[in-house]
N, C-alpha and C positions, 0 to 999 in steps of 0.2 A: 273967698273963703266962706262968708256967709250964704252964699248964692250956692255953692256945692253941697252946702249945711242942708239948705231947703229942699234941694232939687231931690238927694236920696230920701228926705223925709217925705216927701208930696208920691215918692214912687211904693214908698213900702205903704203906707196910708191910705191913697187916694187909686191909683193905677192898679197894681198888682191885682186888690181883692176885687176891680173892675172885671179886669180878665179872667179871674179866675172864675166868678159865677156865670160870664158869658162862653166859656168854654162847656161848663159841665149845661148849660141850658141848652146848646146849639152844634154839640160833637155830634149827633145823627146827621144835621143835614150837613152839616161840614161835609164827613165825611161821604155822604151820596152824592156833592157836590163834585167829592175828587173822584171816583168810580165813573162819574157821566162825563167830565171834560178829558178824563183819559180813554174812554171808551171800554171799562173794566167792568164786570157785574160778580155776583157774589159763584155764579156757575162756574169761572172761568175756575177762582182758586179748588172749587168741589170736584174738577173734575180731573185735576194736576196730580194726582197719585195712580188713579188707573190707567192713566196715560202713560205713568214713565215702563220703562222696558225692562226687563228681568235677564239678568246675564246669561245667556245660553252654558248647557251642563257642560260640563268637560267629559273628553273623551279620554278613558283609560283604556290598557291591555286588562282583562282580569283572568285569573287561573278557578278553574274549579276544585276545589280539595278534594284528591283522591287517599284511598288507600292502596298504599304501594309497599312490597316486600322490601326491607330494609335488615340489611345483615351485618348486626356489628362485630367488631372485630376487639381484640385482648391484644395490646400493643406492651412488650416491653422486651429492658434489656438484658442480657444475657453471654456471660462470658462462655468460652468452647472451650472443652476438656477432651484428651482421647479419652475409649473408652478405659483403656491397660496404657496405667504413665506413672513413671519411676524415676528414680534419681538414684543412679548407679553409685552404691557408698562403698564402704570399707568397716569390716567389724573389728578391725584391730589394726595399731599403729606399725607400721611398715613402711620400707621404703619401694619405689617403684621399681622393677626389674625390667620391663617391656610393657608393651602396649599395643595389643593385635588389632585393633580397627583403626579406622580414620573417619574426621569430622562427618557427619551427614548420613554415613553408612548406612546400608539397611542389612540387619543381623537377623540368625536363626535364633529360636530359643535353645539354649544350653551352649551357644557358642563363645569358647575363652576373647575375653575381652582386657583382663588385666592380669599379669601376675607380679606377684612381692616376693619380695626376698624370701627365701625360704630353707638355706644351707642351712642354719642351726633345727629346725623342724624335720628333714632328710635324715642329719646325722644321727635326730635322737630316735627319731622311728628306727633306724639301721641300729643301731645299740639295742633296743628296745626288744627286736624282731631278734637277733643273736639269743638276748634272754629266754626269748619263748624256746627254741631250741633247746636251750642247756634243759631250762625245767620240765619240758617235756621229755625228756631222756633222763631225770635225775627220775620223772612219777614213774616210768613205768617201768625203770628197773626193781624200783622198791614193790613195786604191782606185782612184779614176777612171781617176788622171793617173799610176799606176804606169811608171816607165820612162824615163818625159819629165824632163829636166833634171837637177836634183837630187834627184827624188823617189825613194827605192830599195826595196828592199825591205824592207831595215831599218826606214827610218823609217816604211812599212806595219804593219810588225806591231808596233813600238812603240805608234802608233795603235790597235790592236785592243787592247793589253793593258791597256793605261789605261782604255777602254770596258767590257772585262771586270770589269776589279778593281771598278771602279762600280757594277756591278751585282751583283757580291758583296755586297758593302757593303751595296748596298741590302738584301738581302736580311738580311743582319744585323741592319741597324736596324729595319725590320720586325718582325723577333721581339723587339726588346727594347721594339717600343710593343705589340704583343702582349704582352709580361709583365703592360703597365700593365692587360689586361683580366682579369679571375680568371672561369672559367666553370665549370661544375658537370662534371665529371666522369664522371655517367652519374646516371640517375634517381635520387630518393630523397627523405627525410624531410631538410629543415635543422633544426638544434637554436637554441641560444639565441645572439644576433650576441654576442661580444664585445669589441667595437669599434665605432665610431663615423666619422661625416665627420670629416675632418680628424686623424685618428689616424694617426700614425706610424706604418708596419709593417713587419717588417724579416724577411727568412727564419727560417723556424721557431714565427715567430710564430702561435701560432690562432685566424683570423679567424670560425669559423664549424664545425661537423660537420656531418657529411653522411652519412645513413644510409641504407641498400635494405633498409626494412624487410618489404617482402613476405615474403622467407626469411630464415627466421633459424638460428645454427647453436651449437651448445654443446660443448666439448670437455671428454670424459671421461677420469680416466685411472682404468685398470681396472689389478687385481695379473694379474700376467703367469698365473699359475693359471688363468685362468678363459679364455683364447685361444685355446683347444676348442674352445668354446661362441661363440664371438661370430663374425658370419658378414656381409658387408654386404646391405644393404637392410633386416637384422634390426630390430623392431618396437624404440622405446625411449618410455616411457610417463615424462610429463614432469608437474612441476606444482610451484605457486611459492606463496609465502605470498600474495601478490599476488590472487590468485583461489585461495581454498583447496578452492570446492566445485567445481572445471573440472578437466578433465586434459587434457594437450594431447598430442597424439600425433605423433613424430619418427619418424626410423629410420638405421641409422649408413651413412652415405657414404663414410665412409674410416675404414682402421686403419691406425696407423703402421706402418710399414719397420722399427722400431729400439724395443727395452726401454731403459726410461732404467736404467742401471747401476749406480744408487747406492738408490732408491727400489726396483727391480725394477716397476717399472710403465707399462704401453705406454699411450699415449692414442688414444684411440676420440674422431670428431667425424659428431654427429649430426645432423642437421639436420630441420625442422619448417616446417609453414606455418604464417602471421601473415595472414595476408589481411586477416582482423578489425582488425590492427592491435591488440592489447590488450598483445603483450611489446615491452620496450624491450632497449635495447645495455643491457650489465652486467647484468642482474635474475639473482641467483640461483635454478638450478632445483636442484630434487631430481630425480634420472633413474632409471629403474627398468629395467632387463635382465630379463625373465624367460626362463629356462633350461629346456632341456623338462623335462619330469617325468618323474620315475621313482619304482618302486616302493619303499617304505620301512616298514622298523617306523613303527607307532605307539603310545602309550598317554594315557590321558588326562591331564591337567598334572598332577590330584591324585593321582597312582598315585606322584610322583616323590618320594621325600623327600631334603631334603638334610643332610645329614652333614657340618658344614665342608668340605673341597675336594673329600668325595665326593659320590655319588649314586646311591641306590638304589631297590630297587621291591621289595615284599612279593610276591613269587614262590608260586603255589599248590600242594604238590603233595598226590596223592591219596591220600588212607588209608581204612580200612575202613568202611561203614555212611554211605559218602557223603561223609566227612569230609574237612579238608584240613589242612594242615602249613604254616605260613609261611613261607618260606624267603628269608631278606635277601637280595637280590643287587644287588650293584654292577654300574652299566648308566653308560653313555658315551654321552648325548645327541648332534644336532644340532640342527636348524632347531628355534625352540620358537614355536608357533601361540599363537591365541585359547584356546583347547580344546586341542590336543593336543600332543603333543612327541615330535618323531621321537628314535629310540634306535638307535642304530650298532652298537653294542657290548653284550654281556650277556645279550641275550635272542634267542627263536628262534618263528619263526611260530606260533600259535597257544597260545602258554604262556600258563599262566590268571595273574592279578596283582591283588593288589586293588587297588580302583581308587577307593572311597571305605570309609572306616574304619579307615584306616590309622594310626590314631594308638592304635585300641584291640587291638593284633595283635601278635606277637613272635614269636618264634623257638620256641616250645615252646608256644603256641595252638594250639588244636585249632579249625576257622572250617567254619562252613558257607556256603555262598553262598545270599546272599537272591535276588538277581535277578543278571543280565548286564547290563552297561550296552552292551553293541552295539548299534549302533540297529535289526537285525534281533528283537532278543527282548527289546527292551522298547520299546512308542512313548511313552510317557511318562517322560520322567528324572527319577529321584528323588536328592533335595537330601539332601546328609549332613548335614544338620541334622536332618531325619524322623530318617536311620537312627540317631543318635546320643539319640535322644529315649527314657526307660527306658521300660522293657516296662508295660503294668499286669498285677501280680501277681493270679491267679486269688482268688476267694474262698473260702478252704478251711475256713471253718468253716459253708459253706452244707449240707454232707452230714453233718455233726454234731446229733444231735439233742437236744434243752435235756436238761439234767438234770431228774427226777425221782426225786420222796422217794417211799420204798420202801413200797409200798402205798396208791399214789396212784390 
């Protein structure tokens, strides 16, 4: 115990501050000591940075940004109406008597399609019609004998007015056994009856539709923006689930007078032939405006990368011995195609961008370009899956020659 006492006491005392002034007196030759028995000099470490090797640039596809004609298009939906479509009613309660067509039928205009009861309307026109007689034979005897006795004038024309009112009448009664007849309207397709003989019918009711399907017409409503561009007789390219592999071809016949005020959107009504007969009333279309074309950035989809709510494009610019610089820049799409995606904002005609390799490139990459992918200076496109395939490394022990023992 006492021995352990002294020994820490003689080390922090005596020892320690021994060393420590022979250290800071003798650390030069110490350390040129250790430099000469390992064979080390102060060049060796001077010269260990320009020796080491600098990563060879990588090789991307790049595009050249062109301007290229890009034609957008007015996409929306649109339900089919004929032009002439009716809902064959009733203006008064009756009951059904007959029924001259059948479901599907295609009718003339003016062709009887419904009649009602009508015996009490017959009878009273035939009562009615009797009366005209009597009164026209009671005015013109008094007509004769105007003057003579008690016949006056008065009682003349009291005779004519009763004759008249008769034939009012008649004519009344007339239209209302005309109600009991229902007749088609003007040409077209009937739909399905729903009704029968002997059915009740009462105004309002629908006894039948009635379509002119030869034309048919679809109303679109377009965002007021686009009311530049829309002009009548303008071409509108139509097509339905109904027939997916057809397009049927319209063109707009009218544009509103008036922007609806709460939507901001005018409606455009198009109209198409059916001659074929293949669209019905209600079938929804998809309708398509194409807008002229005008010149636009492009680059290709995979030039685009996305960043959460940004987007940008690996930008190339040029540095010495051919070499190029990546440069991120944030760019502001439009229209995005099969292939390519128009750019609004960020970029300027012919700036180079890579366009496949983009995910091997950054901001402090040194890139060379393998090829251009514009369709002028390459006709075969090459797939970034080739460029992304590793290099095969040369074989560099083929110039090495085998060891030989000395004297061999």
């Amino acid at each position: 115990m006492l021995f352990n006492t002294f020994y820490k006491t003689s080390c922090k005392t005596l020892v320690k501050p021994f060393f420590d002034t022979y250290l800071r007196a003798h650390f030069g030759v110490l350390l040129g000591a250790f430099f000469t028995v390992f064979g080390l000099n102060q060049s060796t470490f001077a010269a260990a940075p320009s020796g080491a090797q600098t990563p060879p640039p990588v090789q991307v596809i790049a595009y050249k940004v062109p301007l290229a004609p890009i034609q957008k298009s007015i996409s929306v939906l649109g339900q089919l109406q004929a032009q002439q479509s009716v809902a064959i009613t009733s203006n008064v309660s009756e009951h059904i008597e007959s029924l001259h067509f059948k479901d599907g039928q295609s009718v003339q205009k003016n062709q009887l399609l419904v009649s009602l009861n009508a015996q009490e309307e017959r009878a009273l026109l035939n009562e009615n019609q009797v009366a005209i007689n009597e009164a026209k034979t009671q005015y013109q005897r008094v007509k004769e004998v105007e003057g003579r006795g008690n016949v006056t004038r008065a009682l003349v024309d009291e005779k004519q007015r009763i004759w008249q009112s008769l034939l009012a009448k008649q004519t009344v009664l007339e239209t209302a056994l005309a109600e009991r007849s229902i007749t088609a309207p003007f040409s077209g397709t009937l739909g399905l009856s729903r009704v029968s003989v002997g059915s009740l019918v009462s105004p309002g009711l629908v006894i039948v539709s009635l379509d002119a399907l030869q034309q048919m017409q679809v109303d679109l409503n377009i965002p007021e923006q686009f009311l530049g561009v829309l002009t009548l007789n303008q071409a509108v390219k139509l097509s339905t689930a109904a027939y997916p592999e057809k397009q049927f071809m319209g063109s707009i016949s009218a544009i509103a007078s008036q922007v609806d005020a709460n939507s901001r959107l005018v409606q455009v009504r198009a109209v198409l032939d059916n001659s074929d007969g293949l669209l019905k009333t209600n079938m929804m279309m998809q309708a398509r405006i194409d807008m002229p074309a005008k010149q636009r950035l492009i680059v290709p989809n995979s030039a685009v990368v996305m960043l959460g709510d940004l987007q940008f494009v690996y930008q190339l610019i040029a540095r010495e011995n051919g070499l190029y610089q990546a440069q991120k820049t944030v760019v502001k799409t439009g229209q995005i195609g099969a292939e390519f995606t128009e750019i609004t904002q960020g970029l300027n005609v012919d700036a180079l961008v890579v366009s496949q390799g983009v995910m091997r490139v950054n901001d402090k990459t040194l890139i060379s370009i393998k090829h251009l992918q514009n369709p002028e200076n390459q006709a075969t496109p090459i797939e970034q899956a080739d460029l992304l395939k590793p290099k095969v490394k040369p074989d560099t022990q083929s110039n090495i020659k085998p060891n030989t023992k000395p004297g061999a």
